[in-house]
N, C-alpha and C positions, 0 to 999 in steps of 0.2 A: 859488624853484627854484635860485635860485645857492650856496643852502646845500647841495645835495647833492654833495657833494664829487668829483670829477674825474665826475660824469655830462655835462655841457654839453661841458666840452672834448676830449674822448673822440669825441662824435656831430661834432663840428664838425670834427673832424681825418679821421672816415674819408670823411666828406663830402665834403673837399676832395680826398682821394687819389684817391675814385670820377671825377667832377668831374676831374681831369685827366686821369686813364685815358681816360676817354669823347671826348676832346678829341683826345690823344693819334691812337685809334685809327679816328677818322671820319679823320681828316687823313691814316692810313694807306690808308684801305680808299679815298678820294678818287683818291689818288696810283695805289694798284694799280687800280684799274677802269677808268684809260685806258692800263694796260699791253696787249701783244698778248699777251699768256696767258693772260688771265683774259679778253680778248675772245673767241678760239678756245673757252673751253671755255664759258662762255653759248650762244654759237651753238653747240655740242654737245649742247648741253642742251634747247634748244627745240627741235631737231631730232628730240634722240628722245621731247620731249614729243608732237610731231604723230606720228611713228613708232609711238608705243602707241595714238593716237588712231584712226588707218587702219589698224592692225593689232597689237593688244593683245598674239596667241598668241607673236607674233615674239620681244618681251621677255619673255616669261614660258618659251620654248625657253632664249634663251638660258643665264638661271639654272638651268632642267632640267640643260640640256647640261653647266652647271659640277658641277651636282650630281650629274648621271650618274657624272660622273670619280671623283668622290669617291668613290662607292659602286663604280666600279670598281676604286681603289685599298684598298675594305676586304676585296672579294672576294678582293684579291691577297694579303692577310694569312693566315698559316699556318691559322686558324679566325677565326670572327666571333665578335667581342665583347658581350657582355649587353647593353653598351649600345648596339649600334650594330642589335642584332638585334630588341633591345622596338622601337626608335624605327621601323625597317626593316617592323615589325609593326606599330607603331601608323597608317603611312601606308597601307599597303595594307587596313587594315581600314577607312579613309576613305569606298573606293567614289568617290572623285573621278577626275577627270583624272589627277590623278598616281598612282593607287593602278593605275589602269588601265597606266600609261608603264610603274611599276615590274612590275606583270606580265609584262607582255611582255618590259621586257629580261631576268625571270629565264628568262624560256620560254626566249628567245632563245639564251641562257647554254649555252657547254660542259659535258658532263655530270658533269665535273668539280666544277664550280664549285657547279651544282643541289646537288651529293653534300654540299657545304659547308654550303649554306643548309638545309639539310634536316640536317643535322647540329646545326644552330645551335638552330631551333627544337625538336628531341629533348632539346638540353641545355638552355637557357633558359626554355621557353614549357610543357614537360609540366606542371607542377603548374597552369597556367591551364586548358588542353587535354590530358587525360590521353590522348586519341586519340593523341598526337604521342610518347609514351612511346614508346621501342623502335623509332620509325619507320626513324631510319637504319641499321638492323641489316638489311643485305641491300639499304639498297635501295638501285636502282627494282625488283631483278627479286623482289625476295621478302618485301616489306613494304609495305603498304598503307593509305589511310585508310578505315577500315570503314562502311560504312553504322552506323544506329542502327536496333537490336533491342530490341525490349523484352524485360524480364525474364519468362522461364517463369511464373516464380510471381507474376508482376502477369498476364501474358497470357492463363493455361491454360481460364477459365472465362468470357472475355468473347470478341467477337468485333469487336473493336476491329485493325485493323490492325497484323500481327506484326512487319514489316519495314516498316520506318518511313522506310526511304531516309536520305539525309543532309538533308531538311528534318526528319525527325525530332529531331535535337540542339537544335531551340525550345525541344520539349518540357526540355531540362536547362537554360534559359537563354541559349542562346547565340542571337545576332540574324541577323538573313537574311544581312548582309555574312560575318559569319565562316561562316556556309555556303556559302557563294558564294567563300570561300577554302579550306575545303576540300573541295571540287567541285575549285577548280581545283588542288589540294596531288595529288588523287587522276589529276587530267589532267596533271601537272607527269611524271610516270612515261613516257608517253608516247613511243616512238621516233619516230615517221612513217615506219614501215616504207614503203619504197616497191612491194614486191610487195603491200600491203594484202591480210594474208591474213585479218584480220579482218571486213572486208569479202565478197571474193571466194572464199575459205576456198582450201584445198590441191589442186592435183589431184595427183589418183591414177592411177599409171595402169595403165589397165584399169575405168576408172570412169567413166560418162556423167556422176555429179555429183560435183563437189568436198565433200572433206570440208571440213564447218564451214561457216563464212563464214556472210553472211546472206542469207537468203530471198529479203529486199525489198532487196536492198541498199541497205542503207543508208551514206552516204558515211562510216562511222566516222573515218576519219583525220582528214577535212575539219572532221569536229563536234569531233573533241579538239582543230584547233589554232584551232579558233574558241575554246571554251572557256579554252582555255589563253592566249588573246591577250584576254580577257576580255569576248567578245562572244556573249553570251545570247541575244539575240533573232534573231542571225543564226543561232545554231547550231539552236536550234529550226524556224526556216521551212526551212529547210537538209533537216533530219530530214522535216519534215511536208512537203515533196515529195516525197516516198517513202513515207512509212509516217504514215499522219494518226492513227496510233493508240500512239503511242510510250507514253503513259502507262497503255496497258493490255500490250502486249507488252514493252514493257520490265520488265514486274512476274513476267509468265508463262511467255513466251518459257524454254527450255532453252537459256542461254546458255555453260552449260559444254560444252555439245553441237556449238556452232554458234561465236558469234565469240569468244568467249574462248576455245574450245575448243581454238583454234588459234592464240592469243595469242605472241608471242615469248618474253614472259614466262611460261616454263612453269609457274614453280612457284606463283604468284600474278599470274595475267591481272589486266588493268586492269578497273576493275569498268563495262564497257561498259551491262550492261542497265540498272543503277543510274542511270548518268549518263542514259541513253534517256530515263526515267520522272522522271528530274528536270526534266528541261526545262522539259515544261508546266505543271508541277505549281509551279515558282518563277516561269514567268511568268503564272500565277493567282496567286499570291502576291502579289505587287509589284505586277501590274493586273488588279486582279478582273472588270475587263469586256474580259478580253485576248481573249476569242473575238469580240468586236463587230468586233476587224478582218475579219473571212469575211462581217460584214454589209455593205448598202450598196451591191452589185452587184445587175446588175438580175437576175434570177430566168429561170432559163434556160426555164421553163415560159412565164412573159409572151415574155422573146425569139424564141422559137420559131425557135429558129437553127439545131438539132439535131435529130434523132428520137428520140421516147424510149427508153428503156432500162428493162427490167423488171429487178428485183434480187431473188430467194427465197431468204428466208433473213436476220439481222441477226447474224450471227456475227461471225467476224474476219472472214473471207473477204468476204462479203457489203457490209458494211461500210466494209472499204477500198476494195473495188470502187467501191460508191454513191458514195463520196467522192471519186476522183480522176474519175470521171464525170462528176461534179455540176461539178465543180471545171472540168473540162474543155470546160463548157456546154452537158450534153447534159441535157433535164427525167429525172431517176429517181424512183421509184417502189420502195419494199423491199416485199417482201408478207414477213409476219412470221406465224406459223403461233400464236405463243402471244400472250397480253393482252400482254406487256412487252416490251420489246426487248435485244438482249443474243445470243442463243442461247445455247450452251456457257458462252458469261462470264458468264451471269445465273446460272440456271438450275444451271450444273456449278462452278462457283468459290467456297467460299464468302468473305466479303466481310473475314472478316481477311487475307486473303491480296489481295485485286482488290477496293477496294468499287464498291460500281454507281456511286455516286458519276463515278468516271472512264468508263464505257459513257454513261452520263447526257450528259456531257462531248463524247464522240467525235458522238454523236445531234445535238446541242446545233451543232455543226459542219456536221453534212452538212443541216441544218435551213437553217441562216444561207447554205448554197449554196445554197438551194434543193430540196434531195431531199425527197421527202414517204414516209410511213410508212404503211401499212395493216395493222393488227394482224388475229391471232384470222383469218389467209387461209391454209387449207392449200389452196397450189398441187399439184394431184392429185389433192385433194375437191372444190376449193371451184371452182377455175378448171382447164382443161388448158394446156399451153405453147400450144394455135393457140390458145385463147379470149382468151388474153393477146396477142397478134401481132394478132389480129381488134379488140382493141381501140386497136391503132395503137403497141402497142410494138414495135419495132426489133426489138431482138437482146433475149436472156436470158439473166442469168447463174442457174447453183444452187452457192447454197451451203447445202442444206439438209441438213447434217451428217451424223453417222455411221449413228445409230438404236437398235437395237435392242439391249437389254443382254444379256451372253453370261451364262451359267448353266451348272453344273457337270452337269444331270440326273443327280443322285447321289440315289439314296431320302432321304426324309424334307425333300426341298427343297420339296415343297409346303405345308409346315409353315405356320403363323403365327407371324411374327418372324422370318422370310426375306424379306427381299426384297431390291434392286438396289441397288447406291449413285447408281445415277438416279434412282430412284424416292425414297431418303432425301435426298439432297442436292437435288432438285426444291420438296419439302414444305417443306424449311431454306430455300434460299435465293431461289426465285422465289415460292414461296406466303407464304413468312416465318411458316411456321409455329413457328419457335420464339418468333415475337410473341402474347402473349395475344391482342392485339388482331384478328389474325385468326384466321379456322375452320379453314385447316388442321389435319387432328389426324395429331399424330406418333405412333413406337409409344412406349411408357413407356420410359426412358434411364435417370432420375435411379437412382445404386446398382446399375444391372444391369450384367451381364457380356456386355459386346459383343465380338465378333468380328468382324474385319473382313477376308476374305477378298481376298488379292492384297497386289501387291508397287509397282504404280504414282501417280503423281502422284494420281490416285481415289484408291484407295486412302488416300494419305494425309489429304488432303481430308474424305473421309468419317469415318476414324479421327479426325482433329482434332477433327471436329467434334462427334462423339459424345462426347468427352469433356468438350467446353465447354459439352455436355446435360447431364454428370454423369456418365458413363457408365465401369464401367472396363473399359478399351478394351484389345484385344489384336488386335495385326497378325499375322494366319496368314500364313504365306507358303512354297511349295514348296522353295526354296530357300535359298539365303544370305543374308545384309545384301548381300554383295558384288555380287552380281547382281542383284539391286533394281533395275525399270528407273525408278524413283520418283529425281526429281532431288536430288543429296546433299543441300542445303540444306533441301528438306521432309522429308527420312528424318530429319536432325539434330533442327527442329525438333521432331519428332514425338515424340523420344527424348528430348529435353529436357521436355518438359511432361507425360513423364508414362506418356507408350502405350508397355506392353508390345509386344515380338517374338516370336513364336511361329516360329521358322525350322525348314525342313525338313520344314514341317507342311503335309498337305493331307488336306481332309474326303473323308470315304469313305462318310458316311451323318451324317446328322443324326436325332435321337430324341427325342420328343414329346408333351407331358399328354396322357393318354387325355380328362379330363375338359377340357381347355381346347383343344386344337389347338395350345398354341403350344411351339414348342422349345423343349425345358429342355440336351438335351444335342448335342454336336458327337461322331462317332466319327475321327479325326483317325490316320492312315497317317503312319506316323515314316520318312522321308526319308533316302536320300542319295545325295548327285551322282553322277554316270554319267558316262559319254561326252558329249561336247559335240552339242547341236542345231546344225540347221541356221543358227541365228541365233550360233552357234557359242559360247551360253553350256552348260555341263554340265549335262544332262537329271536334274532329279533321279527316284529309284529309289526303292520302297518296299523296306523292310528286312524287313518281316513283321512289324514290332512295332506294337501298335496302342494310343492312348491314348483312353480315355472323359473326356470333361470336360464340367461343368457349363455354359450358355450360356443368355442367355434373348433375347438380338438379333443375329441375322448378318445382313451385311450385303455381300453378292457385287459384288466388282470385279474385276471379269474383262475387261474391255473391251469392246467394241461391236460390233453384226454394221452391215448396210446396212440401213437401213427398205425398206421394200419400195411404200412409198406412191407414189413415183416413178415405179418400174419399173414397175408394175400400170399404171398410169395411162398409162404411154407405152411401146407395144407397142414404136416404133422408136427406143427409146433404146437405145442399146447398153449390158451389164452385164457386170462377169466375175465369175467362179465364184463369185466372193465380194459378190455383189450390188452394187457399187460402179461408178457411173458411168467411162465410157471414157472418155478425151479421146486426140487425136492425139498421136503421138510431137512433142513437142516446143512443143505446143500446148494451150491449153484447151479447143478445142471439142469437142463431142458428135459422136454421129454423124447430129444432128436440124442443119438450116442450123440458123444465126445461137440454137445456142443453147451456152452455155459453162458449163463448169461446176467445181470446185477444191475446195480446202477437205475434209474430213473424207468428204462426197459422195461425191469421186471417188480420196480416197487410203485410203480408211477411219479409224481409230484413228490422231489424228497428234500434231500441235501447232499451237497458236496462229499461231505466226509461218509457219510452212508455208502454212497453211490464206489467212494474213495475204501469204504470198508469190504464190499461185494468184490472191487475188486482184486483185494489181494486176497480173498477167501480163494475164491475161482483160481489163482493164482497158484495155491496153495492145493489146490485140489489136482490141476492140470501136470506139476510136479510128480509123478510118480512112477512105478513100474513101468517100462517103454520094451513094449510087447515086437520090436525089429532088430534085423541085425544090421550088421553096419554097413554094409550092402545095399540093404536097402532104405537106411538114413540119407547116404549119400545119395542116394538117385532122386528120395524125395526132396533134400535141400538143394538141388539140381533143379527140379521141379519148379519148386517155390519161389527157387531166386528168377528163374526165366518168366515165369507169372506176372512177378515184382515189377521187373523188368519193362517187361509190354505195361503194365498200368500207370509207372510213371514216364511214358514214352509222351514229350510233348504234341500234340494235335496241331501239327504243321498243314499247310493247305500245299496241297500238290498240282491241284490244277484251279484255274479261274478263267470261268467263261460269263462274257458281257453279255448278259441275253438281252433288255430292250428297257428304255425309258430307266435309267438307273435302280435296273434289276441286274442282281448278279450272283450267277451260280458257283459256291464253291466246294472243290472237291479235297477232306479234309479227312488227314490220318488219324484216325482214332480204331484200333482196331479191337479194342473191349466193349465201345457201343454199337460197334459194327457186327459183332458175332449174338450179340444181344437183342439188336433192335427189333421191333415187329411194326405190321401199317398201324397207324394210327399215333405213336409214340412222337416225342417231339424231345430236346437237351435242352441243356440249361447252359449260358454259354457265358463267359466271360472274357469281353475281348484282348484286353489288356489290363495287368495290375490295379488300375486303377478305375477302372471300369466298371459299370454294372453289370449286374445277373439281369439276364432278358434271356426268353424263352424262343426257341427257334424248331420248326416242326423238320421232324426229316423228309425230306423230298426223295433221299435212296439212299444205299447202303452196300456195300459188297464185301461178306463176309470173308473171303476166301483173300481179297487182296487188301481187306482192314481199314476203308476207306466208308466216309459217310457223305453226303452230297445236302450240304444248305443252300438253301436259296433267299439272299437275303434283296429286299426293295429300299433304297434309302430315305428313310422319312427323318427321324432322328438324327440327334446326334452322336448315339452308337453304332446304330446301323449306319450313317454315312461315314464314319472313320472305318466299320470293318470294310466296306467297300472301297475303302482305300490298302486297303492287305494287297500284297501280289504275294505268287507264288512262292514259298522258303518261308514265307512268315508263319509265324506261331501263335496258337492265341492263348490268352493266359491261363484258359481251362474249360474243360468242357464235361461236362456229366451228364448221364444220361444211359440207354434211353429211360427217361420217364413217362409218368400218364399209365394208365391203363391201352393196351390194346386194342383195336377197335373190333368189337364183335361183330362175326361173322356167321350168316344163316345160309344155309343152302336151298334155294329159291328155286322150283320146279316148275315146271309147264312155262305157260306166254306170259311171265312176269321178269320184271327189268327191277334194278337198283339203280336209283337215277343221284348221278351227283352234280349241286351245281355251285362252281367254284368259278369265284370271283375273284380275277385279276391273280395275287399271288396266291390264291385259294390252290390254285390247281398243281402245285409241288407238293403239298400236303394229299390233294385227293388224289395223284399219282400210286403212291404204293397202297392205298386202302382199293381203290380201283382194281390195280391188278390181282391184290389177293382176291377180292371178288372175280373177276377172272378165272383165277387156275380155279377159282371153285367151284368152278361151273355154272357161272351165276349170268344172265343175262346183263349188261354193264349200259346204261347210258348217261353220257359225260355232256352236261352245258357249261359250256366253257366262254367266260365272258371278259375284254376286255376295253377298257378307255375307245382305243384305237388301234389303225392296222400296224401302226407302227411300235405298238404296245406286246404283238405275239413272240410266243413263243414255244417251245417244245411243238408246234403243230405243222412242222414238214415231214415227206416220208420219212427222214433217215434221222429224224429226235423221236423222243419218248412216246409220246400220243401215238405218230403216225407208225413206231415201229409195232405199239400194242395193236393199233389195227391191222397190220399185214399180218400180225402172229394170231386171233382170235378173231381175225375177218367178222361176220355177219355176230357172231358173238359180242361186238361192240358198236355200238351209236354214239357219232359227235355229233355235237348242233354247237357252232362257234357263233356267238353275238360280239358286236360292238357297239356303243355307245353312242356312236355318230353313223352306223353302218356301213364305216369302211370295210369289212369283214365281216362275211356270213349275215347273220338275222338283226338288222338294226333293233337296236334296245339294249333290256338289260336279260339277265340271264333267269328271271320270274317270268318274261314272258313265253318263251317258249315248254315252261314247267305248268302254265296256266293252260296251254292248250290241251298238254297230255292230260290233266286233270280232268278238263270238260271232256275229252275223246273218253276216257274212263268213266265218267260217269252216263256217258251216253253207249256205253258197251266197245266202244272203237279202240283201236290197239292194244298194247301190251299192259297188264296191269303193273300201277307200281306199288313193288313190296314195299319199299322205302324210298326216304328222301336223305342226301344227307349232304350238310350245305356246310361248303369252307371259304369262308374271304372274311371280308369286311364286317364287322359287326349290324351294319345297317343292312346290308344285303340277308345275311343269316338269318336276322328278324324278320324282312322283307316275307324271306321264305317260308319262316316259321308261320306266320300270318293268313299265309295263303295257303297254307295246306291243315291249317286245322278244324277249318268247315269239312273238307273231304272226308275227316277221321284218317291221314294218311302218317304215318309212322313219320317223323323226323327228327332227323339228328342234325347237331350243331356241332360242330370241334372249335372250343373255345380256347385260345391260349390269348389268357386277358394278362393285366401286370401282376406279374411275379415279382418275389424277393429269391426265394431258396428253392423254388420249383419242388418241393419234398413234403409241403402241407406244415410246414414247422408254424409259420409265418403269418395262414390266416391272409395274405395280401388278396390271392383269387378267386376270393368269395362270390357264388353264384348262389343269388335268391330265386330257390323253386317253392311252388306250391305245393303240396301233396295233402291231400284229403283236407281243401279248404285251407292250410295251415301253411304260413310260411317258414323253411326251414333253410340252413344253411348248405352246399354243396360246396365241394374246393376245384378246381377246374385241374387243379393238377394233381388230384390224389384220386377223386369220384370222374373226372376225364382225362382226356379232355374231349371227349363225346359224351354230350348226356341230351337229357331227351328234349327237343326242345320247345315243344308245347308244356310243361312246368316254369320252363325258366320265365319270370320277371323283367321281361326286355325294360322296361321302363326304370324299373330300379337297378338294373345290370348296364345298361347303356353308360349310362353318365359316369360309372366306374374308367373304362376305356381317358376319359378327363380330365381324374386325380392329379396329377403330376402336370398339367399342361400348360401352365403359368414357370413352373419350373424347366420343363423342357425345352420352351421358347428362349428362357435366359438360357441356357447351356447351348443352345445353338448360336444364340451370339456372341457365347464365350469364343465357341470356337471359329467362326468366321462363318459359320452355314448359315445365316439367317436374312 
């Protein structure tokens, strides 16, 4: 080793130098460690070792505090630098502690200063965020961060959600923190107006209500400096004590109308509805079992602290009601008229715009309070307001909507391929008929020329939607774009994806295959503005010029009248001209005690949030001094829940008899349309999930053991699947009874009520028969069938033969058959044409009336032949239904009356009416509509 030349003494020399050093500096550090300066700062030092130990936040302020300054002294620089604006960015998209401090202090920030930061990021950060492009042009007052829209030509043919909000930007990649920075970029605009006229809106004066503002007030300023100080969960409980449904009204709601409407920022409001609908929707996001906090309390039903509350109706109104009820401790109860819940939001919205998904949500809520739901209950058929009070609910709210779809009565409206945008948008979005997988059948769309009649939010809804069927779609409308009372942002979209405007256009006649019934052409009166209407937009005026055009689907949105189900049902409700429930100046209630009522019910044709404002008023009113003791709280939520109870009991079939030629009778537990029913009523049935609403008349009923008795014939292929039900099985719902009653006369001396029913006619004229019976009323029954192998109910010991042993000479049968294997060969007109000539020739019994149930052809037949006579008859029409409740407009019956034709609904105005008015020729070809469709569903399923 000692040959490697200068290696040993090289290592040996730094060795020593190290080696002294070391010597050196212990001898120094010795000497300094019993100085007093370096003892003061040891004892500084384990001081604020224990100082982080008993309060860690204290040292980690302090560095904040240093760093605050820093970033106050960048602020103060003429602009912020790249680099000080990425790193300024990189912290606040942390989502820590300090991503939260630096929020706040920019909220905090002169507006000045904002104006810099928001300049920084416009220069810097666009090509990351191209949202941030152009931001600081105008702003706060005229530039904004946009929600996310999907592209037209991604959107136009799915029904995938068109406004995507700002959790939409996932979809481009960006993660929930950068959403959750531009939420609050969109809240950084923000004044904290102190008059909170977004909130409270403007008054007028000379005006009972403020323009704008919101309904439910909701605390807007409070929610943006939550948001803007970076606290999420607070701004949403904040919200959902006032409005538990922010992520369906903030989507709906006409906020250009209302709080933005009246924004400071005129030219670009802050996007309030947006931010609404985010809330919950990010804190589903971030904690998928975020509704589990509403669980965990005890159930105001077991507490029985409150008396219950009935709720009709699951709209907004309804809805919010149930939920700040529940919330308030009181047990509720919704009675819900159709299978699903939702009303208007189901039903009328389609789901690129609202999906159920968030109604699902709201439900999901007033569940976890404790509310309970009973589907398929029309209160006014099924129950009256005392039946409800007798069952030990309190007070009632109605929120059972507007009703009835309005119609132009212009010739050729009773066409085929006319019909409502209630009755199209019902089939689309609560039947889901644009899913194979269910039976709704829609009319054909794919390639036809739709028209879609009107100017509002429907309107565009409907138009959308037909075009996402394939449809090309064209908006008629009497007026202008400008007057459109359709909110800009749906008129935009609609114009974007595609649908024509047809402006200044209103139909004057519609014109029709001679050979198919259905519209091919619109006659369309050329427009122009007048003088201003009373609503003080310009009356449009026809010119005299008239356009013929091609059409094969229209589609009338015209807006809503009042259903009348209500009113019929409750003589002492009070109504005004316009069929719409009264409430007091300044209050919800009725003119009925403790019953309240809001929502579309009592304003007519409105808005969500309106409807959404009514009912938490009602809410708020309902809350009050409770005049029981606890005694008898408990007996009445004993009541209420055993009510509950019986209405959402499934409608199982208990008994099934094969009566002849696949006819089959079945005996089905329903025991609230059984205590309800009367002759002439008929349900609305839904066989399974996935099934349509078809109309089934009651054939009988026994109130005492809660059973109803259908009689179904299998034509279809609804009716041939329920005919495949056996006993145990359940059907997915059934409501009812509906229809009017059949009026009954008491008929003196030698005069008879002759009924003649055809084939399954005679399950229906069963219990209208016997009520004329016990009424004293002379009864004669023509009973007509195919063949002898075709009867039924006609031995001693079935229905017919036991009404004859029991009212003997009080009842006449005459049984026909078609081929004359039984009784009077023919059909069941001619043994009605002999009574008639004996009548006119003085011989037998007069008859008071006629009142015919089968077949459409036969009805007519009879109609036909006894209006030479002058003899009274009645038809009972149960034609296609959608919602059996008149919502729908599907069972439009064209009568005459003084020269004029008008429209009747077969299941609101009958389903008896009178049948020398009806329009057999334009009512016939109805029975049709669907029969191209019905044919393919039966060879889906193997029937065909």
């Amino acid at each position: 080793m000692s040959g490697i030349p200068g290696a040993v003494p090289n290592e040996l020399l730094r060795y020593e130098q190290a080696r002294s050093a070391l010597e050196t500096t212990r001898s120094e550090l010795e000497e300094l460690q019993h100085s007093e300066a370096v003892s003061v700062f040891q004892k500084q030092i384990a001081l604020l070792q224990k100082r982080l130990l008993n309060d860690p936040a204290s040292l980690r302020n302090m560095f904040i505090s240093d760093g605050t300054q820093a970033i106050v002294w960048e602020f103060q620089q003429p602009a912020l630098g790249l680099g000080f604006t990425t790193t300024l960015w990189d912290l606040l998209k942390r989502g820590d502690d300090m991503s939260t401090i630096l929020q706040r202090f920019i909220w905090a920030l002169p507006l000045k200063f904002k104006r810099k930061f928001i300049k920084a990021i416009d220069t810097h950060l666009s090509d990351s965020y191209p949202m941030f492009r152009g931001l600081s042009e105008g702003w706060p007052g005229e530039n904004f961060i946009p929600p996310y829209i999907r592209p037209a030509e991604e959107r136009m043919f799915d029904f995938e959600l068109v406004n995507q909000g700002y959790l939409g930007y996932q979809s481009l990649g960006y993660s929930v923190r950068e959403v959750e920075l531009f939420v609050w970029l969109e809240v950084l605009r923000d004044k904290q107006c102190d008059d909170k006229p977004c909130e409270i809106g403007l008054l007028i004066a000379g005006k009972s209500e403020p323009k704008g503002g919101c309904p439910v007030k909701i605390h807007i300023p409070e929610m943006l400096d939550l948001l803007g100080t970076g606290r999420h969960r607070e701004a949403l409980e904040l919200i959902e004590s006032c409005n538990p449904l922010p992520n369906v009204t903030g989507r709906v709601c006409p906020q250009e109308l209302q709080c933005q409407g009246v924004c400071t920022h005129t030219k670009r409001p802050i996007e309030i509805g947006q931010l609404e609908w985010y809330l919950p929707q990010h804190d589903k996001l971030v904690n998928p079992d975020a509704n589990q906090r509403f669980a965990g309390t005890l159930s105001p039903w077991a507490a029985a602290a409150k008396p219950p509350i009935a709720v009709v109706g699951s709209g907004p109104a309804g809805l919010i009601n149930a939920y700040l009820l529940a919330a308030e401790g009181f047990p509720v109860t919704v009675f819900e008229a159709f299978h699903d819940l939702g009303g208007v939001l189901r039903y009328g919205i389609p789901e690129f715009r609202l999906p159920n998904s968030l109604i699902d949500d709201v439900v999901e809520k007033i569940t976890l309070l404790g509310g309970r739901f009973v589907r398929n209950f029309v209160v006014g058929k099924t129950a009256t307001l005392e039946d409800l009070k007798a069952a030990g609910f309190w007070k009632v709210f109605l929120g059972t909507g507007a009703g009835l779809p309005t119609f132009m009565n212009v010739p050729g409206e009773h066409l085929l391929g006319v019909m409502s945008a209630n009755e199209f948008l019902t089939r689309v979005n609560l039947m889901r008929g644009l899913d194979d997988k269910y039976e709704t059948p829609l009319p054909e769309i794919r390639g036809k020329e739709v028209f879609v009649i009107g100017g509002g939010n429907t309107a565009m809804d409907a138009a959308r939607t037909a075009k996402r069927l394939g449809g090309n779609v064209t908006i008629v409308y009497r007026r202008t774009k400008k007057e459109m009372p359709a909110r800009v942002e749906e008129l935009h979209h609609a114009l974007e994806e595609g649908i024509n405007l047809a402006v200044l256009r209103s139909p004057s006649e519609f014109l029709g295959d001679a050979k198919t019934n259905f519209v091919s052409h619109a006659v369309l009166d050329v427009n122009e503005l007048g003088a201003p209407d009373k609503s003080g937009r310009r009356s449009p005026t026809p010119t005299g010029v008239v356009e013929r055009v091609p059409v094969d689907l229209v589609i009338m949105a015209l807006g809503n009248t009042a259903n009348p189900i209500m009113k019929d049902a409750e003589p002492e409700l009070k109504t005004n001209k316009w069929g719409t429930i009264e409430v007091e100046r300044g209050s919800q209630r009725t003119s009925i005690k403790d019953v309240y009522s809001g929502g579309d019910a009592a304003r007519g044709g409105s808005t969500a949030i309106r409807a959404a404002g009514d009912g938490q008023a009602a809410a708020k009113e309902i809350v009050g001094e409770i005049p029981f003791s606890a005694a008898e709280i408990t007996a009445m939520v004993a009541n209420a829940a055993r009510y509950t109870e019986l209405g959402q009991l499934k409608p199982t079939i208990v008994d099934k008899i094969e009566l002849a030629g696949g006819i089959v009778e079945f005996v089905v537990r329903a025991p609230m349309v059984a205590k309800a029913a009367q002759a002439g009523q008929f349900v609305r049935v839904m066989p399974w999930d996935k099934g349509e609403l078809i109309p089934l008349t009651l054939a009988d009923w026994d109130a005492e053991a809660g059973t109803i008795d259908l009689v179904v014939q299998g034509m279809g292929t609804s009716s041939l699947e329920i005919n495949r039900m056996a006993i145990g099985d359940a059907f997915s719902g059934i409501a009812g009874p509906l229809g009017r009653a059949s009026e009954l006369h008491r008929y003196a001396g030698n005069q008879t009520v002759v009924f003649t029913a055809g084939g399954v006619g005679l399950p229906p004229v069963y219990p209208i028969m016997r009520a004329h019976l016990k009424l004293g009323n002379h009864v004669t029954l023509i009973s007509g069938f195919r063949a002898k192998d075709f009867l039924f109910w006609t031995g001693e010991q079935e229905r017919v033969g036991k009404l004859q042993a029991e009212f003997g000479d009080q009842l006449t049968v005459i049984y026909t058959t078609n081929d004359g294997s039984f009784g009077v060969k023919g059909f069941v007109s001619g043994p009605l044409e002999e009574m008639l000539k004996d009548n006119q020739a003085g011989k037998g019994r007069s008859i008071a009336e006629v009142i015919a149930i089968g077949p459409p052809l036969m009805m007519r037949a009879i109609s036909d032949l006894t209006k030479p006579y002058g003899v009274k008859t009645v038809a009972s029409l149960n034609s296609i239904m959608v919602d059996a409740t008149g919502m729908c407009g599907a069972c439009m019956v064209p009568v005459t009356i003084d020269g004029k034709m008008v429209r009747k609904h077969a299941c609101i105005d009958g389903p008896e009416l009178d049948a020398h008015i009806i329009d057999w020729d334009k009512f016939l070809p109805r029975f049709n509509q669907f029969k191209a469709q019905e044919l393919d569903s039966k060879k889906k399923h193997g029937f065909a």
